[in-house]
Every structure is written in C-alpha cells, then in structure tokens.
MOPAC internal coordinates of N, CA, C and O (Angstrom, degrees):
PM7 1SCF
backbone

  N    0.0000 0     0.00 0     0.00 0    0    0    0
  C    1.4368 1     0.00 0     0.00 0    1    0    0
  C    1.5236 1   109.04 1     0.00 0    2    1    0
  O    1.2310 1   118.78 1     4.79 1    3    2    1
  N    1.6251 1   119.93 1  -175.21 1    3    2    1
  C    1.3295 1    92.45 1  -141.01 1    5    3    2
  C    1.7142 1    62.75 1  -152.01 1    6    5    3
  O    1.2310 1   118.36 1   -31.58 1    7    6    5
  N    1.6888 1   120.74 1   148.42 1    7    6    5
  C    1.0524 1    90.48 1   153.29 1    9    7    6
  C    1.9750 1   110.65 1  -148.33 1   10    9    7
  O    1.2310 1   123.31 1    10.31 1   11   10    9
  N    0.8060 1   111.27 1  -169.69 1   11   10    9
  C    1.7766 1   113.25 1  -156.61 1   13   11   10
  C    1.2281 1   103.42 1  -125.91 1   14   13   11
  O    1.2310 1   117.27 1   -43.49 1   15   14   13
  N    1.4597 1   122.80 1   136.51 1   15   14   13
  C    1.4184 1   119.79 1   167.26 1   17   15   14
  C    1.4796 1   107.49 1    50.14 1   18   17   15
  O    1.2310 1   129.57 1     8.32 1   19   18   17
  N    1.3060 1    99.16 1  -171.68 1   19   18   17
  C    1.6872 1   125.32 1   175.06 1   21   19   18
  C    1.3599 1   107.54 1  -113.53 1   22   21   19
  O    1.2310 1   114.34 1  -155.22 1   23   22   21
  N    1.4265 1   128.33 1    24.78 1   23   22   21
  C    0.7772 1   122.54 1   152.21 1   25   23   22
  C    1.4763 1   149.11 1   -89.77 1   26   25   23
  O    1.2310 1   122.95 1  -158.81 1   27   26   25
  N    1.5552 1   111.95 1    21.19 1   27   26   25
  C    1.1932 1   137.84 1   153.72 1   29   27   26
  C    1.6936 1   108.07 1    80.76 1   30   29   27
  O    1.2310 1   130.97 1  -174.54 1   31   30   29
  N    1.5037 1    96.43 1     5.46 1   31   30   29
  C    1.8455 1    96.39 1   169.33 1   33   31   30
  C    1.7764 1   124.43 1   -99.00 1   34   33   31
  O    1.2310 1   127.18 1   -47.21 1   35   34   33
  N    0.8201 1   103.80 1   132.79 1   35   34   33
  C    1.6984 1   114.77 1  -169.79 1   37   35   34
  C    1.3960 1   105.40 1   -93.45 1   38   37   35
  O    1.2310 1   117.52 1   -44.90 1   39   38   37
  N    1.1484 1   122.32 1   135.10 1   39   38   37
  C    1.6989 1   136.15 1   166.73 1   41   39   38
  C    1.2929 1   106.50 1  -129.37 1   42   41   39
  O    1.2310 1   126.30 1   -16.18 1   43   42   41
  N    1.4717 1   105.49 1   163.82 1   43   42   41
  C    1.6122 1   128.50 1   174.41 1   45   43   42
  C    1.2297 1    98.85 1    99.36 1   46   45   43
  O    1.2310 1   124.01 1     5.04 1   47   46   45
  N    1.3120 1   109.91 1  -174.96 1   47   46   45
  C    1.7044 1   116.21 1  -169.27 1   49   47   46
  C    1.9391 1    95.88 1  -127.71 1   50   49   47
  O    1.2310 1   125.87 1   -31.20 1   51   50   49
  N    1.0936 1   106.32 1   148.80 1   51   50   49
  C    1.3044 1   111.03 1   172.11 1   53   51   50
  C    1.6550 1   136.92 1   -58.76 1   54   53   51
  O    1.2310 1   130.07 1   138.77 1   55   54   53
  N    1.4931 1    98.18 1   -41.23 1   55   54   53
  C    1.3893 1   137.77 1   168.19 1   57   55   54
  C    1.2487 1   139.85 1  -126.10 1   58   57   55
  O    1.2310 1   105.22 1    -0.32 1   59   58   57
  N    1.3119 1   144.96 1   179.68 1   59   58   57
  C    1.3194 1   130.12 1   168.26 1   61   59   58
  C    1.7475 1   103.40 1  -144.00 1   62   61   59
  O    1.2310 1   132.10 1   -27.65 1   63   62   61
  N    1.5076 1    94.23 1   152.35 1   63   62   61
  C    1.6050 1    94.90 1   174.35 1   65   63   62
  C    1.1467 1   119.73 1  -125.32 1   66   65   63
  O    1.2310 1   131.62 1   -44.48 1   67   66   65
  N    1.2100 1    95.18 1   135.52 1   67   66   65
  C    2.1385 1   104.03 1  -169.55 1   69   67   66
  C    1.9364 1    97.17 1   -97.05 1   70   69   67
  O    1.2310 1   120.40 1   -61.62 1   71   70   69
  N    1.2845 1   116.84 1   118.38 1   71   70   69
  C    1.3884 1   130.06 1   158.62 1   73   71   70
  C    1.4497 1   104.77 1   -60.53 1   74   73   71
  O    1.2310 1   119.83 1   -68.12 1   75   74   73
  N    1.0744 1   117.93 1   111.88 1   75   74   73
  C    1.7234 1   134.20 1   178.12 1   77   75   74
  C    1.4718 1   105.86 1   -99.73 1   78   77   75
  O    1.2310 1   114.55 1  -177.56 1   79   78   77
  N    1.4921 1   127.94 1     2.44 1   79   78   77
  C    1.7065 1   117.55 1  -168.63 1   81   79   78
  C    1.3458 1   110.77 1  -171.23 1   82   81   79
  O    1.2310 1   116.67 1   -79.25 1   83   82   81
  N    1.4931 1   123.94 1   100.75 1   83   82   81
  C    1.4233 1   140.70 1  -156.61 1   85   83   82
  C    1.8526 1    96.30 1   -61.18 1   86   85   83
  O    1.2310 1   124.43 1    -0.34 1   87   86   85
  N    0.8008 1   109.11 1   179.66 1   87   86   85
  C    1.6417 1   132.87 1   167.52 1   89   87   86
  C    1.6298 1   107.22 1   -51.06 1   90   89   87
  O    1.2310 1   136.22 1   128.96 1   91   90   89
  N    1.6259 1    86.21 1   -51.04 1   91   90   89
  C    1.9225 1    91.93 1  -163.08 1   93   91   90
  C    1.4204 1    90.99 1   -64.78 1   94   93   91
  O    1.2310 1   107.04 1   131.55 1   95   94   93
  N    1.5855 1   141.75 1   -48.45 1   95   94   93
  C    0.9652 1   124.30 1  -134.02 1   97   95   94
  C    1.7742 1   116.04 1   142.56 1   98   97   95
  O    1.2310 1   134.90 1   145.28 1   99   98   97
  N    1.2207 1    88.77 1   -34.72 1   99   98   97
  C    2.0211 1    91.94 1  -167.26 1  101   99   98
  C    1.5330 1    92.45 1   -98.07 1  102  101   99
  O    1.2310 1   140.74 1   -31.68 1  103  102  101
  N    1.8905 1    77.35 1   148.32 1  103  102  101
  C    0.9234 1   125.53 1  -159.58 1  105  103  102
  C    1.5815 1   114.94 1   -96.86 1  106  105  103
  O    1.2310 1   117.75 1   -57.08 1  107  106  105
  N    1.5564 1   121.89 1   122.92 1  107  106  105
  C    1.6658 1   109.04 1   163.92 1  109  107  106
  C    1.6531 1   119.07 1  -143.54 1  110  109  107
  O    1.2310 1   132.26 1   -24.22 1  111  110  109
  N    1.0229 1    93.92 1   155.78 1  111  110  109
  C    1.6921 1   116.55 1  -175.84 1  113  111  110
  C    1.3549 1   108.57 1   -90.67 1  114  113  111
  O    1.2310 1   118.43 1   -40.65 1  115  114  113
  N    1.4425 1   120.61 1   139.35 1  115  114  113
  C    1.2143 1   125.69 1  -171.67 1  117  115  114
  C    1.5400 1    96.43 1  -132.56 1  118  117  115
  O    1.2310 1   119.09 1   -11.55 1  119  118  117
  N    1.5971 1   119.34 1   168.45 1  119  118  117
  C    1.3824 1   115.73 1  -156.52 1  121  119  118
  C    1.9459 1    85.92 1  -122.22 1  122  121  119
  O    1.2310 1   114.36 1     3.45 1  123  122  121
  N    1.1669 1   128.29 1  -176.55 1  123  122  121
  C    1.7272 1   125.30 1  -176.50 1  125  123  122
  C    1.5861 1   107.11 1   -67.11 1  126  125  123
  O    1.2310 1   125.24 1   177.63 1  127  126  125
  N    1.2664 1   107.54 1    -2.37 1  127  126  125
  C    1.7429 1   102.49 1  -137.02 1  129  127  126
  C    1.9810 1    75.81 1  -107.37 1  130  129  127
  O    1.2310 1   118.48 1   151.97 1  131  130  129
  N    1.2182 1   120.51 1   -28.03 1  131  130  129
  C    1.5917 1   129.42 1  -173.80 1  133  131  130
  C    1.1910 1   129.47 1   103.92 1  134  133  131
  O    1.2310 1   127.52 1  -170.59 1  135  134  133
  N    1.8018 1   103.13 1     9.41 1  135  134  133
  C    1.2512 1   110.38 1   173.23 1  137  135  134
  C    1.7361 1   126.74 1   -98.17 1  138  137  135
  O    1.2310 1   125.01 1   -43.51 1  139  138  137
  N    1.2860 1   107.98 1   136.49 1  139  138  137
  C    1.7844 1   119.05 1   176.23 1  141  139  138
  C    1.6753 1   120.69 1   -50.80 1  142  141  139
  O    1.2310 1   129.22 1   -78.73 1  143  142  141
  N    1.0650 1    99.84 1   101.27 1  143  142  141
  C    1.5593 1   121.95 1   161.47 1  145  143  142
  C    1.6643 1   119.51 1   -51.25 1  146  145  143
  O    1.2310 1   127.60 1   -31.95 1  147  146  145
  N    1.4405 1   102.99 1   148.05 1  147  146  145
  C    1.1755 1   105.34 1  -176.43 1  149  147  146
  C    1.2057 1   119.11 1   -95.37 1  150  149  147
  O    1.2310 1   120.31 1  -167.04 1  151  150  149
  N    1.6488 1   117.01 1    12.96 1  151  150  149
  C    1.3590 1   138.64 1   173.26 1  153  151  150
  C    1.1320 1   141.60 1   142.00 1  154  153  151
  O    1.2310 1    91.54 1    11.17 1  155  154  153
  N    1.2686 1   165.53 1  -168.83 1  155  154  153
  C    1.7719 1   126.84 1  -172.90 1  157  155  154
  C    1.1999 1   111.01 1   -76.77 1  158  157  155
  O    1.2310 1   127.53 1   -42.51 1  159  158  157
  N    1.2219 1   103.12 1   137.49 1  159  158  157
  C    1.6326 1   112.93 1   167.25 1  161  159  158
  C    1.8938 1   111.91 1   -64.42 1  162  161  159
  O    1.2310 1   135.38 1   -31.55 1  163  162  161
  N    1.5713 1    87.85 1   148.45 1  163  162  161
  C    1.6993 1   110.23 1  -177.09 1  165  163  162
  C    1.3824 1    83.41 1   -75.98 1  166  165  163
  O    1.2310 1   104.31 1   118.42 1  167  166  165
  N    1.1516 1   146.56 1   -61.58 1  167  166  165
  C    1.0056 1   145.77 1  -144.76 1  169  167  166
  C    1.3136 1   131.41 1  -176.00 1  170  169  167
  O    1.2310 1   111.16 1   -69.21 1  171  170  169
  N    1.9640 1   134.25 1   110.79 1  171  170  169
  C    1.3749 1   137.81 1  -165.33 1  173  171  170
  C    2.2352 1    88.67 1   141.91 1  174  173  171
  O    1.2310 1   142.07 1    -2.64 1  175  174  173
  N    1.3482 1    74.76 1   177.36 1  175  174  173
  C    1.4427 1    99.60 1  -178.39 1  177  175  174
  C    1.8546 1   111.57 1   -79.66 1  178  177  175
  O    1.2310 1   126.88 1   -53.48 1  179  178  177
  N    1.2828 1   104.36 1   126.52 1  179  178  177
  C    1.4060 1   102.40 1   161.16 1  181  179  178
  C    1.5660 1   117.16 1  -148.80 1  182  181  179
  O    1.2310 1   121.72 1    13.88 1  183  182  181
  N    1.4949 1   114.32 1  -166.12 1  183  182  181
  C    1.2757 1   115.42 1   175.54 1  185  183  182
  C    1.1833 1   100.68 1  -112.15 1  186  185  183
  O    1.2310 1   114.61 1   -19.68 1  187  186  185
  N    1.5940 1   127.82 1   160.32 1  187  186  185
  C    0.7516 1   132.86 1   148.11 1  189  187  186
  C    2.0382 1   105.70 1  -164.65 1  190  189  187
  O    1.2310 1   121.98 1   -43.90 1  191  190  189
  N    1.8563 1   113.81 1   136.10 1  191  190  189
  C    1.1117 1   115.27 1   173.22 1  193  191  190
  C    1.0697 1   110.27 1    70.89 1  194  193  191
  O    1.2310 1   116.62 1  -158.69 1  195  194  193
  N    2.0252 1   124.04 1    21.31 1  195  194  193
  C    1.2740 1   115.76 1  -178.48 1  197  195  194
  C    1.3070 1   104.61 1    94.82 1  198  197  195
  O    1.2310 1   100.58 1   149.22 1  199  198  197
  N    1.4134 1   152.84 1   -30.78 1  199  198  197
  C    1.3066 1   138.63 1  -140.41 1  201  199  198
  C    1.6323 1    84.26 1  -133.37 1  202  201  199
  O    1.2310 1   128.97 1   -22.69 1  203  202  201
  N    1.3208 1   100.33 1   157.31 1  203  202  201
  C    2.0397 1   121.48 1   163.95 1  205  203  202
  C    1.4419 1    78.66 1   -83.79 1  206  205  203
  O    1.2310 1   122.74 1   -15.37 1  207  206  205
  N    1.4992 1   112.36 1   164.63 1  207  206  205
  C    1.4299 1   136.98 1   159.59 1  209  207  206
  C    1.8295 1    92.45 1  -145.61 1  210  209  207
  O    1.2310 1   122.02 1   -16.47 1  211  210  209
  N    1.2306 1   113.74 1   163.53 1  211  210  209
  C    1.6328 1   117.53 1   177.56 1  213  211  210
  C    1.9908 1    86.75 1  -146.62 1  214  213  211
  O    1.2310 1   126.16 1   -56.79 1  215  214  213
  N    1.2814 1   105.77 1   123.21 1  215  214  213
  C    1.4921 1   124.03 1   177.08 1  217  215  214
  C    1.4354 1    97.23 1  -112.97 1  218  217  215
  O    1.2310 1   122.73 1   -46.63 1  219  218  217
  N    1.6649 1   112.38 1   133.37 1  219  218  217
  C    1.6041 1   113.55 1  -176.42 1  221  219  218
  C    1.2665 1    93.93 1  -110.87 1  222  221  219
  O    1.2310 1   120.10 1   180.00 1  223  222  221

C-alpha cells in the first residue's frame, strides 16, 4: 500500500489478480512478470489459477 500526505488515507491495492480461465473455459498461463503464455510451460515458474507452480 502506498500512502499520501499525512492525511491518514491509504490507496493502491495490496495485491493483484490475474484471471487464468475465460468464461468459455480456456485456459492461460502467465509468467511472474504478468505476462500471457502461449501455453504451459515444459519447464520454469508460472502462474496459473492464482497460484506459482515451478515445473523442473
């Protein structure tokens, strides 16, 4: 959080949430950095469903 003045009000958000799975159904992988993958990684760190996973 972030905060301004001395006037005792706080902005920004704590966290952020990455949508990993459209309406229809599909599915995507995102990399730490918040960018969309072109599909699961063989292997390294990603997001997916909210969670890091690390595939060796």
């Amino acid at each position: 959080m972030t905060r301004f003045g001395g006037d005792d009000q706080t902005t920004g958000t704590s966290h952020t949430v990455i949508q990993t799975i459209d309406r229809d159904g599909t599915q995507y992988y995102y990399d730490l950095n918040g960018r969309r993958l072109n599909g699961k990684p063989k292997s390294g760190i990603y997001i997916f469903n909210g969670k890091k996973y690390i595939n060796k």
